[in-house]
C-alpha positions in Angstrom: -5.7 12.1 -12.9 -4.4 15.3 -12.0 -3.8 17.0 -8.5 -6.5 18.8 -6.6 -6.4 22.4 -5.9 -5.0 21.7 -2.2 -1.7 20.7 -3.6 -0.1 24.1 -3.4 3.6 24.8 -2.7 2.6 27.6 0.0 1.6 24.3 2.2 3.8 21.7 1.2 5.1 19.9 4.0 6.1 16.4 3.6 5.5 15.1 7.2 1.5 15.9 6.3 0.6 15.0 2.6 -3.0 14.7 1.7 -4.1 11.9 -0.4 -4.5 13.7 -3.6 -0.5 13.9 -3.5 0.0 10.5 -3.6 -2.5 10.1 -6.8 -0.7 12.6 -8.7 2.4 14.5 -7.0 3.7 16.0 -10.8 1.5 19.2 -11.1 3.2 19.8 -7.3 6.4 18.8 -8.6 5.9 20.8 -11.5 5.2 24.3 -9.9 7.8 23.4 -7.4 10.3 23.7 -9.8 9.3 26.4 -11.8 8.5 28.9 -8.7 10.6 27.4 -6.0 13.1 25.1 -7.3 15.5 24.9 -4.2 12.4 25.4 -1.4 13.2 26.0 2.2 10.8 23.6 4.3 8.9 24.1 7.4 12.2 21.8 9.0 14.5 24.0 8.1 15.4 21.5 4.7 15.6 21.9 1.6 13.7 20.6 -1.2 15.3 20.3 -4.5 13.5 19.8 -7.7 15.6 21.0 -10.8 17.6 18.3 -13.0 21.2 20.3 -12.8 20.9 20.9 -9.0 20.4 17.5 -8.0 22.7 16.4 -10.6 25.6 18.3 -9.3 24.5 17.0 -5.4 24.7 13.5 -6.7 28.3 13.9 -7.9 29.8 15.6 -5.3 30.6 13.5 -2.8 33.0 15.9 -1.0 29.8 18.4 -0.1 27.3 16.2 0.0 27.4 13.4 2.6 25.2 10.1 2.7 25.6 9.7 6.4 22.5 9.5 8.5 23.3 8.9 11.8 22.5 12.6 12.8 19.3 12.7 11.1 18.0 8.9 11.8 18.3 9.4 15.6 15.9 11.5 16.3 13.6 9.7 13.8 14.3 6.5 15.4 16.2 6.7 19.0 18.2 4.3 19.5 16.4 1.1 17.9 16.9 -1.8 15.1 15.4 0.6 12.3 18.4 3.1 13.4 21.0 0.5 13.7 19.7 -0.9 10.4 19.5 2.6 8.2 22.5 4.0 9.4 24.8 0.6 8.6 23.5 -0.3 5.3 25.7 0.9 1.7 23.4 3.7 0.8 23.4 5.7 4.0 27.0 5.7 4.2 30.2 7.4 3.3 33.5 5.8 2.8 35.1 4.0 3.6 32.0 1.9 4.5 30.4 2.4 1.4 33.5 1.5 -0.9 34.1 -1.2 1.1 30.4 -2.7 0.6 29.7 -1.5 -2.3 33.2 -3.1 -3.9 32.6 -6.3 -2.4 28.3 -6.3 -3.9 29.6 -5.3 -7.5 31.8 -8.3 -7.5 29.3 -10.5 -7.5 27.2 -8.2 -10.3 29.8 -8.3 -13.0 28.5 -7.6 -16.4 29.0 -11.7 -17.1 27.2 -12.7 -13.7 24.0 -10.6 -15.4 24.4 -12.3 -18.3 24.6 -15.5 -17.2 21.4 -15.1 -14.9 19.2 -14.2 -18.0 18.0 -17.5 -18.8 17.1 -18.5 -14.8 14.9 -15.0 -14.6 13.4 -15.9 -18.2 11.9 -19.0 -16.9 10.7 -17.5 -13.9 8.7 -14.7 -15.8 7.2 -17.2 -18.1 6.0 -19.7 -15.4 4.4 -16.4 -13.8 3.2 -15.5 -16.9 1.3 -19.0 -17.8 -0.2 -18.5 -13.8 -1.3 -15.3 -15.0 -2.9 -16.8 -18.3 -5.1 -19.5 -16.3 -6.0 -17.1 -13.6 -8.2 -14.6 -16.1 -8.0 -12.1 -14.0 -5.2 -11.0 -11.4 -3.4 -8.3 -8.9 -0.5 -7.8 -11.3 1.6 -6.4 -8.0 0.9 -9.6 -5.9 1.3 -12.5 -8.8 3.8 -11.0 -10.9 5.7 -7.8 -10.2 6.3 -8.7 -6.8 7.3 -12.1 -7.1 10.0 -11.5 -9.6 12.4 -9.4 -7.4 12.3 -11.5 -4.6 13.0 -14.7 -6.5 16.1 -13.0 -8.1 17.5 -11.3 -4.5 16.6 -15.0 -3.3 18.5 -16.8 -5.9 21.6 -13.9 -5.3 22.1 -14.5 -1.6 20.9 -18.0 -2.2 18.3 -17.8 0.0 16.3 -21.4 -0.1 13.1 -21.0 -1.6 10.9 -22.7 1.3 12.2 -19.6 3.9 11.4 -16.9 1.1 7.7 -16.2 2.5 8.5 -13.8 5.0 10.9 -11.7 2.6 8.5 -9.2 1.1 6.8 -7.9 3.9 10.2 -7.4 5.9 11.3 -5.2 3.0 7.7 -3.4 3.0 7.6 -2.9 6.8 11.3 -1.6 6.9 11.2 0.5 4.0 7.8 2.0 5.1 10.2 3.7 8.0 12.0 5.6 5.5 8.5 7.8 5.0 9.1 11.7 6.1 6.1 11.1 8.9 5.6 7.8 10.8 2.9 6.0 13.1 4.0 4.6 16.1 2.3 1.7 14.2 4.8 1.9 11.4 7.4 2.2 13.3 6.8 -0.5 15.5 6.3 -2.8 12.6 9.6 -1.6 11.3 11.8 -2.5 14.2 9.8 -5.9 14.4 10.7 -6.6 10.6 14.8 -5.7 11.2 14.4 -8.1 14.5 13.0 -10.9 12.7 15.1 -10.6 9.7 18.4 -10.3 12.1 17.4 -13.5 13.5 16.9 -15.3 10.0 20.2 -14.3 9.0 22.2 -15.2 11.9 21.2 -18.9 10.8 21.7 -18.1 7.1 24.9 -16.9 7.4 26.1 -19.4 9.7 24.6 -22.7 7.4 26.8 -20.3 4.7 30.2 -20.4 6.5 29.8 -24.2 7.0 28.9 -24.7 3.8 30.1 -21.7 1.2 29.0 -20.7 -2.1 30.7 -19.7 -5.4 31.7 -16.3 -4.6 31.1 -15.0 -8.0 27.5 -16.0 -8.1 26.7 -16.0 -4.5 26.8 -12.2 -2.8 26.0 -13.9 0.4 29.4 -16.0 0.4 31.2 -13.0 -1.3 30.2 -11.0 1.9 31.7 -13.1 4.0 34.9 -13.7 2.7 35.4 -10.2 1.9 38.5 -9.0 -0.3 41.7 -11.4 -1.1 43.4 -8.4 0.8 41.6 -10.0 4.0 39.4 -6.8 4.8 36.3 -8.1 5.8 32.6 -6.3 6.7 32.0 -6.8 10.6 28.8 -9.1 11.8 26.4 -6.4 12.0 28.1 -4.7 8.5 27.3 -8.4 6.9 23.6 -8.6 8.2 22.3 -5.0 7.8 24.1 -4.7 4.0 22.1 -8.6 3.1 18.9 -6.4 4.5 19.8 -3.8 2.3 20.2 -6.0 -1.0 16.8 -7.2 -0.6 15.6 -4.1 0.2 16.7 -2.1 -2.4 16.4 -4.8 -5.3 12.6 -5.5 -4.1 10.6 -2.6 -3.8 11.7 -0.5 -7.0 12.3 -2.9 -9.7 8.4 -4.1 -8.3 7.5 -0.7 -8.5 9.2 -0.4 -12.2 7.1 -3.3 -13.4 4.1 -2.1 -12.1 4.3 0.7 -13.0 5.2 -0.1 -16.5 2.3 -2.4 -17.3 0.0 0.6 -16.0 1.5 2.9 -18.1 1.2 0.7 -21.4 -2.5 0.5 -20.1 -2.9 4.6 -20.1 -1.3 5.2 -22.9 -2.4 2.7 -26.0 0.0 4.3 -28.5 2.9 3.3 -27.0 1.7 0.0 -26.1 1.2 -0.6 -30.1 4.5 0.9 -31.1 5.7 -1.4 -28.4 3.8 -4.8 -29.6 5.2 -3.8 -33.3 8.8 -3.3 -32.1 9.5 -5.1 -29.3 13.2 -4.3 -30.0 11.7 -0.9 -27.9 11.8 -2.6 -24.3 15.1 -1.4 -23.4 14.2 2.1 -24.3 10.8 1.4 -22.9 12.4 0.7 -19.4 14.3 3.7 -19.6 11.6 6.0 -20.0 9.4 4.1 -17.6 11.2 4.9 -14.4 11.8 8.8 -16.1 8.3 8.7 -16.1 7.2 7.4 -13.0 10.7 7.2 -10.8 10.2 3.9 -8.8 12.5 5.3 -6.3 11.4 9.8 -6.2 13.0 11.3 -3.6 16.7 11.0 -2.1 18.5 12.8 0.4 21.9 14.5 1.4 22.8 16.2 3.9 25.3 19.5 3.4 29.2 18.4 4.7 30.6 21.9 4.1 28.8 25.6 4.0 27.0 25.1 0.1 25.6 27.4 -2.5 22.6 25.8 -4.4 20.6 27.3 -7.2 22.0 30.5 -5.5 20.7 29.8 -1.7 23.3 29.5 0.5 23.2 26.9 3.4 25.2 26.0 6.6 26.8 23.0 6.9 24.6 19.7 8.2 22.0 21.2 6.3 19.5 18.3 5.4 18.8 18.8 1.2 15.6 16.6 -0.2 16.6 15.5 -3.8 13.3 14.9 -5.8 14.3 12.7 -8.1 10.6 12.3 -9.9 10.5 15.9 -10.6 14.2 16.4 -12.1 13.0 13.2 -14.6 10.5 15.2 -15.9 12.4 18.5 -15.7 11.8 20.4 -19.3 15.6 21.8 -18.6 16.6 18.8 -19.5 14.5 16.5 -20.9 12.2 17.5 -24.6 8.7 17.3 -23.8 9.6 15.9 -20.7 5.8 15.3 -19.7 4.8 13.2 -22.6 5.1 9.2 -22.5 8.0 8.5 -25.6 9.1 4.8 -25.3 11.9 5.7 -27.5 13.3 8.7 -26.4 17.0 8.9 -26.6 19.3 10.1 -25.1 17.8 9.6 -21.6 20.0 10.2 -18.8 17.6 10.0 -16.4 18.3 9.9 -12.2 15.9 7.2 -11.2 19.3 5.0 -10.2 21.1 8.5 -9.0 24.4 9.1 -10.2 28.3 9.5 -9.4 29.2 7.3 -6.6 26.6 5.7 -5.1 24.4 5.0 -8.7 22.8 2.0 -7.5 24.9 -1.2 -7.5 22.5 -3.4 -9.1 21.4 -0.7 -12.1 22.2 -3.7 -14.4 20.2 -6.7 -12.6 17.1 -3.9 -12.5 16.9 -3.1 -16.2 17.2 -7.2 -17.0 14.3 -7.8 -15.4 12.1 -4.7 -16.3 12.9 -5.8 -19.6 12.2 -9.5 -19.5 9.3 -8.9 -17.5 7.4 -6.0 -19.5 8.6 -7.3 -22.9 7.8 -11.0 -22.2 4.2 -9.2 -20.6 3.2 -7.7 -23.6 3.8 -10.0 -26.0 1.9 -12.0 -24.0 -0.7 -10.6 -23.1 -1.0 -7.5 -26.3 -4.5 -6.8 -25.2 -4.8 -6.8 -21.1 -6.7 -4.8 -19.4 -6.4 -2.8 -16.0 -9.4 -3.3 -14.4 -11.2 -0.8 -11.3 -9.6 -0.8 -8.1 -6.0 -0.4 -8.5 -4.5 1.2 -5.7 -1.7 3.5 -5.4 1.0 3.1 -2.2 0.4 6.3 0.1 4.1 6.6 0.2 6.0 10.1 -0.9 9.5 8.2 -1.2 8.3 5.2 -3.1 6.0 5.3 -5.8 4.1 1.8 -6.8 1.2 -0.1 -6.5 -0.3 -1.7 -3.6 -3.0 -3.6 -5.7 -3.3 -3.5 -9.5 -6.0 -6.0 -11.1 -6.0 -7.2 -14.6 -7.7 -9.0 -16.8 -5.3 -11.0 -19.1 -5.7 -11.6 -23.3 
């Protein structure tokens, strides 16, 4: 599908997209960063599409600040969706973030991966055999979805009869990260922090009574904090378990989705795929280049900057579009061609420098589990009519995406 003819750069304005955007944003993308690869917004932001620029905004830290309080305020007055945004690990500079982020990767060692393998093995299997006797099926709903939660679950040991409610919390607050909101969304965003806040008061209190093993539970590792005694305050521990399921939820169920529809449009790679399944690591990788789960990030200048040779003030708001730099031929060979085996592929769909996300490993085991364990499943499935695309510019995914299974 390719973008209509409204899809211009002379109108581009993220606080008003039309639909065609959200079917096919690369041919925007694409002039973007050949005519106006550092483009001054109608806010007074920038919006960054080249590879190198948003490279060298990822890894300065110094210049480039994570901190959202000054932006989110407006956006969200004073409110739970501004409390939570503006307290959890990615929004934040250190010391916050170190603190957070040192006490999260503690529990994500390399050996704690390893050693959850075979538990998210078993879980993609029993989806898949629900799958098989179903026929026919929303791929999003009974499989890509389900997988992210169960594995966020099973970190902050959440018990599985009080998971129900976890996926639309993530939806509802993560839908308030949009550039232009309802007072619908936005309403349903606040709702979702309250309700979660409330759940997690009595989660982490069961926890302190009774805790976990620290190197396998993040909850418990959260609240004992470092052996040097620094520990997160109450509302740092809530919003930062918010955050975990957040961020491990929507793009990993947005990388699987968007995987399987991608084997679908492109039958070649599916059969080099089905003949060398040793591929699905490189497959991953070139799935969220391809279609970046997460595609756009933001920064917001900390010192006058200079950026593909515009200058800009200090607490200058920069828009980092990550799904445009993937596919940026500056950087990547026939960057808009579908290659399951390209290598190398230093890619940005996880960022880079200091705040690469914290759970890049957990995320590439189960895209690999699930799409390799898919597809030598089901070789031959189907993507039937009515898939539906999310009409989000930050996120791109599926809302509904039916199959037929063989």
């Amino acid at each position: 599908m390719t973008g209509a003819p409204a899809l211009d750069i002379d109108n581009f304005d993220l606080r008003g997209l039309p639909p065609e955007f959200y079917a096919d944003p690369y041919p925007l993308f694409r002039r973007l960063r050949e005519q106006s690869p550092v483009r001054l917004m109608p806010d007074g932001s920038y919006f960054l599409t080249r590879y190198r620029d948003l490279d060298a905004v990822y890894r300065d830290t110094a210049k480039y600040s994570s901190d959202k309080k000054a932006e989110f305020l407006p956006k969200y007055g004073d409110s739970p969706l501004y409390e939570h945004h503006t307290t959890s690990l990615v929004f934040n500079d250190p010391p916050l973030h170190t603190r957070v982020r040192r006490l999260i990767a503690g529990a994500l060692t390399p050996r704690a991966i390893e050693d959850m393998q075979p538990a998210i093995v078993t879980l993609v299997d029993g989806l898949l055999d629900d799958l098989a006797a179903r026929g026919e099926a929303d791929i999003i709903a009974h499989f890509a979805s389900a997988i992210p939660v169960e594995v966020i679950g099973n970190l902050l040991d959440v018990p599985r009869s009080e998971r129900g409610p976890l996926r639309e919390w993530s939806l509802a607050i993560l839908g308030g990260l949009e550039p232009a909101l309802t007072p619908a969304q936005t309403a349903r965003g606040n709702a979702a922090v309250t309700e979660f806040l409330e759940y997690l008061e009595g989660l982490t209190a069961r926890r302190r009574a009774r805790p976990g093993d620290p190197s396998r539970d993040v909850l418990t590792r959260l609240i004992s904090g470092e052996a040097d005694g620094e520990r997160l305050t109450a509302k740092e521990l809530m919003h930062n378990c918010i955050f975990l399921l957040n961020a491990g939820h929507e793009t990993t169920t947005n990388l699987i989705g968007n995987g399987i529809e991608l084997l679908h449009r492109y039958p070649g790679e599916r059969r080099r795929l089905i003949e060398e399944p040793a591929m699905i690591k490189t497959a991953v990788e070139e799935v969220l280049r391809f279609e970046s789960s997460n595609q756009i990030g933001n920064r917001i200048a900390a010192a006058p900057v200079e950026l593909g040779g515009v200058a800009m003030s200090q607490g200058t708001r920069i828009t980092l579009c990550i799904a445009a730099a993937n596919r940026d031929p500056g950087r990547f060979d026939d960057a808009e061609s579908l290659d399951i085996a390209r290598s190398p592929n230093r890619h940005l769909a996880f960022g880079a420098g200091a705040h690469v996300c914290a759970g890049i490993s957990l995320a590439r085991l189960e895209g690999q589990i699930a799409l390799g364990r898919f597809i030598r499943r089901f070789p031959r499935f189907e993507i039937l009519p009515g898939a539906r695309r999310a009409q989000r510019a930050r996120f791109r995914g599926f809302e509904i995406l039916p199959a037929r299974l063989n």
